[in-house]
N, C-alpha and C positions, 0 to 999 in steps of 0.2 A: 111688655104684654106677655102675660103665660105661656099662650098658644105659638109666639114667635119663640121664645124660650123652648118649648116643647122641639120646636123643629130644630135648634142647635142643640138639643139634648139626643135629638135621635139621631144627627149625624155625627155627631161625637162618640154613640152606640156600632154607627155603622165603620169606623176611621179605627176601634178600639178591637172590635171584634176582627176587622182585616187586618192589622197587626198579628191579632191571636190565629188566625187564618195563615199568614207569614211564617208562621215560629211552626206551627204545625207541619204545615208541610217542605220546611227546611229538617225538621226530625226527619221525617219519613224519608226525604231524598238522602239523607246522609245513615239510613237505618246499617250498611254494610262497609261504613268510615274506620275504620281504626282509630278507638277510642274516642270517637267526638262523643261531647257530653251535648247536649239535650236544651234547649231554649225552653222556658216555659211563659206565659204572659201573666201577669199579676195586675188586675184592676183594682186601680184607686178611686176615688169620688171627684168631681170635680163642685165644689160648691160656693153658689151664685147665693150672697147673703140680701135679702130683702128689705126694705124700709118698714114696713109692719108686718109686725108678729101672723094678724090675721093671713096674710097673702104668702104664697111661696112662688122662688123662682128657682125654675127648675136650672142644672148645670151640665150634668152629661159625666161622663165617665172618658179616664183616661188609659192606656194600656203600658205597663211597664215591662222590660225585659229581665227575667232570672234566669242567669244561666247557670243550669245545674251542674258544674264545675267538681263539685265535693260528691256527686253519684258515683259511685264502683260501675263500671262496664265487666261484662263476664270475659272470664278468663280462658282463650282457646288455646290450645296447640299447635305450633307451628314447628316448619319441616328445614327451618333456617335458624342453623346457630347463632346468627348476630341478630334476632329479632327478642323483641322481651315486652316483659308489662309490666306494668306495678301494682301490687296488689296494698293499696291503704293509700296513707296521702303523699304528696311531690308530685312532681314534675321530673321529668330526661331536662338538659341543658343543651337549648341548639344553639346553632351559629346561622344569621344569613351569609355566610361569605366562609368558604372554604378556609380563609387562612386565620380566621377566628377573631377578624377588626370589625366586621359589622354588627350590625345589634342584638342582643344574647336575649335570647327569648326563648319559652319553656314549652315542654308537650309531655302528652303522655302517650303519641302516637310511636308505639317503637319498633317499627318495619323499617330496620337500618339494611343498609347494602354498600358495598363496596364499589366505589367507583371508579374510572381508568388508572386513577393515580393512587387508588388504595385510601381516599374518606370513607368514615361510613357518613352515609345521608340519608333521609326517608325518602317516599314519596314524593312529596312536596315541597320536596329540594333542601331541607334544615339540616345543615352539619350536626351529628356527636360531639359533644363537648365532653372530657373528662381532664383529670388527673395525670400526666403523665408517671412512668414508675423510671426508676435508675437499675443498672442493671440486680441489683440488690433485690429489685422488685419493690422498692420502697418508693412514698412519693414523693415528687423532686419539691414539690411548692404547692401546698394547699390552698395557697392564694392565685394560681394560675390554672388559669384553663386552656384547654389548647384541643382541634380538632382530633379525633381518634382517627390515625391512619394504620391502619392494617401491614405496610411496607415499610415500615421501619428496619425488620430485617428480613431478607431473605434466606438468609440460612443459618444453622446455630451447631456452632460445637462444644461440648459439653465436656470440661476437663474430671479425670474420674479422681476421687476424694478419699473415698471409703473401698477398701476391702474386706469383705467377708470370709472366715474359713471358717469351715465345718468339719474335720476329720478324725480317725483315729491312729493315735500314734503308739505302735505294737507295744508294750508292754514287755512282751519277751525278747526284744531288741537288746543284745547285748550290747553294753556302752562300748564307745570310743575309747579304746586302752593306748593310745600317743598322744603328744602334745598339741592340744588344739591352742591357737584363738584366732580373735574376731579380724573375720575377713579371708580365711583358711577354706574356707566353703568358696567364698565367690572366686577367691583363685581358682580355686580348681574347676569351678563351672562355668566360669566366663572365657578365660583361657582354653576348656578344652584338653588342657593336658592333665598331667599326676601329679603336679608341684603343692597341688594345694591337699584338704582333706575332704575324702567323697562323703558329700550328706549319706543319712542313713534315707530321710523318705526328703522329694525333692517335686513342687510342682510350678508352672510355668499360668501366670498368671497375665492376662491382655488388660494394658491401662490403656485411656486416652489421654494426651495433653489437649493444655489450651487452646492447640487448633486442630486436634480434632485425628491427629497423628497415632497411629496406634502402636504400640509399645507394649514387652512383655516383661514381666518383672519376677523374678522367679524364687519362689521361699523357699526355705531348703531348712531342715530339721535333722539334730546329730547328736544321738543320745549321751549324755552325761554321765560320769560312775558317780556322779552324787544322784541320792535315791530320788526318783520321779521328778528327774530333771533332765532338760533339754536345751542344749546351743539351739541359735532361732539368726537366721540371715534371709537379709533379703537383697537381690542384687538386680541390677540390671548389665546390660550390652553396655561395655565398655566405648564400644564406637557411638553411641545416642548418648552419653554423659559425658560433663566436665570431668575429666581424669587427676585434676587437682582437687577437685570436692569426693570424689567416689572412686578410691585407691580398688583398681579391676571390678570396677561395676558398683564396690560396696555401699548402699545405701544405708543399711541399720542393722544392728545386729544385738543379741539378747538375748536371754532366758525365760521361758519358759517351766513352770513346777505344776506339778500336780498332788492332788491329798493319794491315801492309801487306794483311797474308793474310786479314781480314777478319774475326776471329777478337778478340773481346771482353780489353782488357785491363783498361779499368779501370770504376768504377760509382760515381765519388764524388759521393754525393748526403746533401743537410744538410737537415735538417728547418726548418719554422720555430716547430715549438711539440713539444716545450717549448724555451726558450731557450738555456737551462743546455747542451741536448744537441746532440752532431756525431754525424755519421753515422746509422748501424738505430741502435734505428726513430724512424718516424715520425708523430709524435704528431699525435692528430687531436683540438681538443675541439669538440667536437659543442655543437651551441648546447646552454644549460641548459634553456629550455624546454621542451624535448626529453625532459629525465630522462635519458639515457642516460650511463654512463660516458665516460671516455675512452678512445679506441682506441688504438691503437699498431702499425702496417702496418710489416713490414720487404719492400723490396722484392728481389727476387732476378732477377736479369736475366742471368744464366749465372756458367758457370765460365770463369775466365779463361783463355786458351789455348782454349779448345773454341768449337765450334760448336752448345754445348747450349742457349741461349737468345739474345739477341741478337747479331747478325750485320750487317758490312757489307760488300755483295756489290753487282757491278753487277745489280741487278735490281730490280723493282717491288716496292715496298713489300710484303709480303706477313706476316701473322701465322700463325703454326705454330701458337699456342696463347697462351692466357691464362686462368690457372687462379687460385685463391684458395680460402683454406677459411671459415670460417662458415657460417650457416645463420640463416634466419630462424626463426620459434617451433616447433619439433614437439609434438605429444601422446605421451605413451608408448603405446607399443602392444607391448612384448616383456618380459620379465626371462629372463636365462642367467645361466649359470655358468659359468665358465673352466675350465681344465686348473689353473691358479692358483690358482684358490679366489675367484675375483672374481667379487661378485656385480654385472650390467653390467643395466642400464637402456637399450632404445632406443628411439626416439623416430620420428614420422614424416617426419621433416628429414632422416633418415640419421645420426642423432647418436646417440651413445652415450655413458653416463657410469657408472664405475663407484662403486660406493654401499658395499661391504663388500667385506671380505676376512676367507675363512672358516680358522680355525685348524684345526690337527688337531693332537689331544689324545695323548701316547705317556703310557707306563706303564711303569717297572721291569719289573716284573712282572701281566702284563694278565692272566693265568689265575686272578689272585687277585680280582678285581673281583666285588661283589656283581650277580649278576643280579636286574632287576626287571622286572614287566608291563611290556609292552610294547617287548620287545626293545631296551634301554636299560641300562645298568650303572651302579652306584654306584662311586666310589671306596671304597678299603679301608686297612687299617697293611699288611696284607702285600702288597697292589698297588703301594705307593709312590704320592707326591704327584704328580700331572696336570701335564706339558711341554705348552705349546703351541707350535708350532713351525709354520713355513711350508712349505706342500706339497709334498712331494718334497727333504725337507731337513732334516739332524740324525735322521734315521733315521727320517722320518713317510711314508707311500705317499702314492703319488700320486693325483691326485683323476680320475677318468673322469666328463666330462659329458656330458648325455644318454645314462647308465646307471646300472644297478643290480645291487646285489652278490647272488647267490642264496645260497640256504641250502647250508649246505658239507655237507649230505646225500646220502650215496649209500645209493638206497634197496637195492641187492642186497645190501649191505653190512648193511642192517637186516634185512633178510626173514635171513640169514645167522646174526645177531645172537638173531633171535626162535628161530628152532627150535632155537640150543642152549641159550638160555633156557629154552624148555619143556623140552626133555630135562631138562635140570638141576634144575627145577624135578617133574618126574614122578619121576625117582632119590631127591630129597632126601623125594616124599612117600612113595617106597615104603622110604626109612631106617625111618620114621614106622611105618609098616607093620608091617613086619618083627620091630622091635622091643617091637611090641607081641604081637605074635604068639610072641616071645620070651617076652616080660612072663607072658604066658597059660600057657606052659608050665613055665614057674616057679610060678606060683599053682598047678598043677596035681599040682605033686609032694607036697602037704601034701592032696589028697584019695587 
């Protein structure tokens, strides 16, 4: 009968609109979430087929769940270097379980923190999942994921590689009239006495080794009688070297030429250790007692034709500059994250080292993803299998640091949402009503 139909058609009205009723005010309560995306209710038909055409029976409506998954939340500012967002499509890669064996599940909620042991985790407890790098900073296995811990090292010291010189070498220096050669400098300036030959210009330059020891290495310049040319040494402290690789400190030694115009042509300088090697760089071994590696210094003394490093000009000796990188030991004192996804380490030397690099997860189909506590999704068969892909690349958004993605809720939009829910929901219960009131006057033809 119609009128019993009517009344499972408007409670299936009232069952369908408090679903939509649910979803609504799960928005609103999660309006200030990081990054929660947004439920929406999608009504279907439900339809009760008839035995004749003339007669209809009614069915009712059913309420499905869309969750809007693929909406952008707006992009705020935040005051913490390890928080982020993404701006286009992915997912962050979590972990329930700090040591990265429980089930790998995805979010876009990126309010990471560091916790007593150095994970980062959000809110609601889901490990960082990236990349591990080698010290290269390269990554060790695209194929593994492993928690991002912030303590990996505590301190870094930074072996120095490169020296820079910037100077000018006098021009009216009249050459060395005795017999020079190489290593006649470091004599005399490692030693301290006259046995060797005095540089004409001489300066003292601070390297770092591999652990962080600091050490001065001192280049020394002794003008040649062939025209705009220059003996070129560089030595160190006989006591911090192998005295069988660096005869009184000598490290490298060379020539230097310059054109008319006073302007650098050439820098040909030869190491003395390792033997094997000509030319950059130049190898330094460090006594063993020491413990430290061997270094390796490539010197750079301009470009040729230019006046961007050294110069011979009639004028007084003068240095522009003498620069080098290394560091002695730092402590950490920072962790960021990149626009890259690199997770970087800095230190109180000035040094920085990056430790991970974070993937972003794409999806076939992301609207199919199981939602779970905590603002986190499972994969699915109808989501398709997890791409990890490098940020802003293969179709993955890009990563925003120092922010966070808001909830893609617009509340007018819900308060909108709510009163034609009620209405909807007050019509389907006065069907209810009506029909009963129907019901009544039916039962009432037989008194």
């Amino acid at each position: 009968m119609s009128l019993f139909g009517s009344l499972f058609s408007g409670v299936s009205g009232l069952a369908a609109q408090s679903q939509a009723m649910g979803m609504i005010s799960d928005n609103v309560s999660n309006v200030n979430t990081t990054a929660y995306k947004g439920a929406a209710a999608e009504f279907t038909t439900l339809v009760t087929r008839s035995a004749a055409a003339s007669r209809f029976a009614p069915g009712g409506v059913r309420a499905g769940t869309l969750n809007e998954i693929n909406r952008q939340g707006l992009i705020q500012n935040s005051s913490s270097s390890t928080d982020i967002a993404l701006d286009g499509n992915g997912f962050f890669v979590v972990n329930a379980l700090p040591d990265g064996n429980g089930e790998q599940l995805y979010t876009r909620a990126g309010s990471f923190k560091a916790d007593f042991l150095g994970n980062l985790r959000n809110s609601a407890g889901f490990y960082l999942q990236g990349w591990a790098l080698d010290a290269s900073e390269n990554v060790i296995d695209v194929n593994t994921l492993s928690t991002v811990n912030t303590r990996l090292i505590n301190g870094l010291a930074t072996a120095t590689t490169s020296i820079d010189i910037g100077a000018n070498l006098d021009a009216g220096q009249a050459a060395f009239g005795g017999t020079y050669a190489a290593g006649d400098m470091a004599l005399y300036g490692s030693s301290g006495g006259t046995s060797g030959v005095q540089p004409h210009f001489i300066r003292d330059v601070p390297v770092f080794d591999s652990l962080g020891r600091s050490h001065n290495v001192t280049v020394a310049f002794l003008r040649d009688p062939a025209a705009n040319t220059w003996n070129f040494e560089a030595y160190a402290d006989p006591a911090e070297v192998e005295t069988g690789d660096h005869a009184n400190g000598l490290l490298a030694s060379g020539q230097i030429t310059f054109t008319g115009e006073g302007t650098l042509t050439s820098a040909a300088i030869t190491p003395l250790y390792p033997t094997t090697t000509t030319g950059d760089p130049v190898g330094i071994n460090w006594l063993d007692t020491g413990g430290a590696n061997d270094s390796a210094l490539t010197f750079n003394m301009g470009t040729v034709g230019l006046s961007d490093g050294l110069t011979q000009f009639e004028s007084d000796f003068n240095v522009a500059f003498v620069t080098q990188n290394g560091a002695e030991v730092g402590e950490l004192n920072g962790v960021s994250i990149d626009e890259n996804g690199y997770v970087i380490a800095s230190f109180t030397n000035g040094q920085e080292q990056k430790l991970y690099k974070l993937p972003i997860a794409t999806f076939a189909n992301p609207l199919a993803l199981d939602p779970r506590t905590g603002n986190v999704y499972a994969q699915t068969d109808n989501s398709g299998a997890f791409n990890l892909r490098d940020a802003g690349h293969g179709g993955a958004g890009k990563i925003a640091p120092s922010a966070l993605e808001g909830a893609n809720i617009d509340l007018a939009d819900e308060f909108t949402k709510m009163i034609i829910t009620q209405r909807a929901y007050s019509a389907n219960a006065r069907v209810i009503t009506t029909t009963d009131q129907m019901l009544d006057e039916l039962v009432n033809i037989s008194r």
